[in-house]
N, C-alpha and C positions, 0 to 999 in steps of 0.2 A: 517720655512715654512713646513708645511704639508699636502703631497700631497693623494688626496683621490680619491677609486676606487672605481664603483660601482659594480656589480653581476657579471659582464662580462667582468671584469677587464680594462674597460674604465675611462681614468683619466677627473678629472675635471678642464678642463684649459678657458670654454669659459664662461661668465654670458652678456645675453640679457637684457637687463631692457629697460621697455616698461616705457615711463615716461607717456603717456596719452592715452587711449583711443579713444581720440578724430581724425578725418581725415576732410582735405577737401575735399577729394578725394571721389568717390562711384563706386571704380574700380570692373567691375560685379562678378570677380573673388574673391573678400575679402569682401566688405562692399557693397553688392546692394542694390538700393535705396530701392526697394520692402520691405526690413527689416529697413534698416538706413535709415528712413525716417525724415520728419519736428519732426515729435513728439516720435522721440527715444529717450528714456531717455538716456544719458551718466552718467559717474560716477560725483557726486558730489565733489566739491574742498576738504572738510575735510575726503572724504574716498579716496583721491591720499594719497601716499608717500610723506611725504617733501620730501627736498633736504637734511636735515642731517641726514636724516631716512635711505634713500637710501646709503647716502656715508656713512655710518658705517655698515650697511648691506654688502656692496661692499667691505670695509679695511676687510670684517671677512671673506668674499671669497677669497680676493687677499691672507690671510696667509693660505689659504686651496687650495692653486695652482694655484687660477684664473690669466692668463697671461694676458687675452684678456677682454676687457668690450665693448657691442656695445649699443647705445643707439636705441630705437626704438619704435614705436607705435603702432597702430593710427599714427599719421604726431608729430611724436617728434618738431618739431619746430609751431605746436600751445602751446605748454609748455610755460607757459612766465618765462620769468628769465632765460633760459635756461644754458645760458653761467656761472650761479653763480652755476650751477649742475658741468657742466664739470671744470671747475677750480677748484671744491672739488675735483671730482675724479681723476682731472690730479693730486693731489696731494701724491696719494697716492703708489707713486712709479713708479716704470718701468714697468709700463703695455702698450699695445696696445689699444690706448682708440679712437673708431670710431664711426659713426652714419650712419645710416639709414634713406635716406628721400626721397620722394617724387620731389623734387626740387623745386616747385611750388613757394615756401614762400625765399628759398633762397639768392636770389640775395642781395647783397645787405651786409651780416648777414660772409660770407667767411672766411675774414679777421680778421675778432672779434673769429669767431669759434676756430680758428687757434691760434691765440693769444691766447686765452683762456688754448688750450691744448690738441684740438680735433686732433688726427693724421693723420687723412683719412677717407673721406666719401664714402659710396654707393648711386646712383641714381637712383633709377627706371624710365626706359621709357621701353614704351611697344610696339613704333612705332616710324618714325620720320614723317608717311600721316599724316598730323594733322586732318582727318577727324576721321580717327582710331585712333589714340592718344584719341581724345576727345570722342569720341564714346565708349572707353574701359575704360579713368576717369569718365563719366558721368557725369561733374560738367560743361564742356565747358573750359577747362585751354588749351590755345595753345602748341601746343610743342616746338614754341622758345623760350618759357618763361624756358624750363626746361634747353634747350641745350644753352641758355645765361648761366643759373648758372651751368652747366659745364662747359660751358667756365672757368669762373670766377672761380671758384673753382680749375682748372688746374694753373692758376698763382698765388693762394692763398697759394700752396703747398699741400694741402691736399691730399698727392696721395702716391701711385699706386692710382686713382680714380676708381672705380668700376662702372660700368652701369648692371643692372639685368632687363631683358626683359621675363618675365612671355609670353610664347608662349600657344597658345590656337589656336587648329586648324578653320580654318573655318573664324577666328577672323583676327588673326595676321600672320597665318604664311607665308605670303606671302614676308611681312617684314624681314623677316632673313638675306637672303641675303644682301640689301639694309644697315641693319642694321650694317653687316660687314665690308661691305665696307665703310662707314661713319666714323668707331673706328680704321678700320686697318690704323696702323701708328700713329697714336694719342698719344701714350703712355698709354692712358686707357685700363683698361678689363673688355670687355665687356662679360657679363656670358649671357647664355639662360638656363633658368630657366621651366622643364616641369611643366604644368597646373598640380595641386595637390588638393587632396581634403581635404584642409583645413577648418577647423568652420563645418557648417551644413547646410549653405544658399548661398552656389554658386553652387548648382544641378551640381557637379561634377559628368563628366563618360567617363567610358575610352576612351570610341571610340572618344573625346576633345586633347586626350593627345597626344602629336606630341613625337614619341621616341628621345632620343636625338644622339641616332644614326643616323634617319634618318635627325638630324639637321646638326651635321657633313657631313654626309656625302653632303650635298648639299652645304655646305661650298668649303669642301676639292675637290668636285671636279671645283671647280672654282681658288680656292687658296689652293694647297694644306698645309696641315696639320702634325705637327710630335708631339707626347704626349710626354707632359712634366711631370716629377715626381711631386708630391706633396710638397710642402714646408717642412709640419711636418703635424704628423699624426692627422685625425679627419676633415682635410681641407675639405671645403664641395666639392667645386666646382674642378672636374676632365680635367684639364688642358693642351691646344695645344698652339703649336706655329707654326706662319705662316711659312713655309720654305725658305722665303723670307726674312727677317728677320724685319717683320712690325709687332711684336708684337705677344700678344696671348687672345685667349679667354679662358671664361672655360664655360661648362657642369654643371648642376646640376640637377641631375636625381634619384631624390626618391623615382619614380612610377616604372623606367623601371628598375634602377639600383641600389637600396637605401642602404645607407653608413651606417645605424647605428649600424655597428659592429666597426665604429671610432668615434661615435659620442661625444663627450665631453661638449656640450653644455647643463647649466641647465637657464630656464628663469623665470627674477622676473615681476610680473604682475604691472598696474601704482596702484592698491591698495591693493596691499604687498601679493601675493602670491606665493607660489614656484613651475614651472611645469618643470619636465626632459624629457617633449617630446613636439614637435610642432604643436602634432596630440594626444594631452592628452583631455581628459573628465572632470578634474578636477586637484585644486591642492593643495598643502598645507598653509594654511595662518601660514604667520609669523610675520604681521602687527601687532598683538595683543604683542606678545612677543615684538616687539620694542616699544611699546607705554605701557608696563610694569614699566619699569624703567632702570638704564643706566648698569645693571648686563648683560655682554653678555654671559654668560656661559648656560644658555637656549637656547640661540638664536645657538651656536655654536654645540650644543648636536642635535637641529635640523636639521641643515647645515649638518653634518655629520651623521643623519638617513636617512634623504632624497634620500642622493647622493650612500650611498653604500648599500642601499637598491633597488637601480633603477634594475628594467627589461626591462624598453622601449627599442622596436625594433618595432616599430607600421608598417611601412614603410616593412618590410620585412612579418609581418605577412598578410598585405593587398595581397601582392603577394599572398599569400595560400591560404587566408580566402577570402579575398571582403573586403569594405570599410566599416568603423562600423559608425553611427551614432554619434547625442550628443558632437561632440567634440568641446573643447572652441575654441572663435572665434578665428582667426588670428591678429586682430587689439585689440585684450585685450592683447594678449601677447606680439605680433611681431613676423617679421619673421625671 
């Protein structure tokens, strides 16, 4: 196995692959209706990734250091066939293979995931007011529908289960608190995640973004708080635990406090491009190279320009500069 560094001596352990574009979600913050309307065209079925496209893409990251694969979208579970992806890539070793969803579509699907080879999922809920729930999805999806399939997913195994609650002042942050008390003890971890200015069409601005110091600390002074180290290096979400001993959440703060001096994550798009930041303009195709023919010695010469040629630190430069334009959406790539 060989492990590879980019410019800034960051190793590459994580690959995101968005298997679909598509959401049924129209959360204002990623995909508003105003753009993802009735008549937005989405990707056409023969310009996605198969599923052997992708898991041979995936076996030539995993010998180049990938430990971790997450799947994600758009709603990775409008994908059909999904379970015939994860069963190629659980095959491929001892990696940490997770997904990314929405819950909405869920229920139901847990137990097959699992079987399948999926190790552990993330949720998004953004609220548990189901007014705000549905108010912040846009589509009308209740929020027992999501916290049935965490239920369900907590007795499927699927876990550490993660819950990610995108805060947006004015919106949601009322929900913080509420939100805590609901996860503490549960065994899950629940992350707050700062409002970011992801894609080009959620009129992100600062004066939105709730510090996540000031999220802690409205935690910690109800329940107090003691920070936990990080797992290993590159972890995104910066980690407490109650003093009590109900568990922990984490932080993830790319506005007020941004990590990409550990970031190790590169993401493959659902039809086949290569981007090394979450907050990129553009990325490399490498679709054409896998629909060449079955020589991967191009495709690995790529792999390995891409990654130790990377200078992303977008997230750090925003701090200096201001937020730049044009950047690809969030649901072509994931989050």
């Amino acid at each position: 196995m060989k492990t590879l560094f980019d410019s800034y001596d960051r190793p590459l352990r994580d690959l995101r692959i968005s298997v679909t574009d598509r959401c049924n979600f129209r959360c204002i913050y990623c995909m508003p209706k105003a753009v993802f309307g009735p008549d937005h065209e989405f990707l056409p079925q023969d310009e996605l990734l198969t599923f052997e496209e992708i898991t041979r893409l995936a076996a030539l990251f995993v010998e180049h250091g990938v430990r971790k694969i997450r799947l994600t979208g758009g709603e990775p579970l409008m994908r059909k066939d999904l379970l015939t992806l994860i069963e190629q890539l659980a095959s491929l070793g001892d990696i940490d293979l997770t997904m990314t969803t929405n819950g909405s579509l869920l229920l139901g699907k847990t137990q097959a995931l699992k079987e399948a080879g999926l190790n552990r999922l993330t949720i998004s809920l953004d609220s548990l007011d189901d007014d705000v729930f549905q108010r912040m999805n846009d589509v009308g999806v209740p929020v027992f529908r999501v916290l049935r399939a965490i239920e369900e997913a907590g007795e499927a195994g699927l876990q550490p289960l993660k819950i990610n609650m995108v805060v947006r002042r004015g919106l949601n942050d009322d929900c913080i608190l509420p939100m805590a008390e609901y996860f503490r003890g549960s065994g899950h971890i629940l992350r707050f995640i700062e409002y970011m200015d992801v894609g080009s069409t959620n009129h992100w601005r600062m004066d939105d973004v709730v510090p996540a110091v000031d999220i802690i600390a409205q935690i910690d002074e109800r329940y107090p708080l003691v920070p936990v180290d990080p797992n290993y290096r590159g972890e995104v979400a910066r980690r407490y635990r109650y003093a009590d001993g109900a568990g922990e959440i984490g932080l993830i703060s790319s506005v007020t406090n941004p990590f990409c001096g550990d970031c190790s994550r590169i993401r493959l798009s659902a039809d086949g491009s290569l981007f090394t930041c979450l907050f990129a303009t553009q990325g490399v195709d490498v679709k054409k190279l896998l629909r060449t023919g079955p020589d991967d010695t191009a495709i690995t010469r790529l792999i390995e320009a891409v990654w130790t040629g990377r200078r992303d630190r977008y997230s750090e430069e925003r701090t200096d500069n201001g937020p730049t334009e044009d950047k690809v959406e969030m649901s072509y790539i994931g989050g």
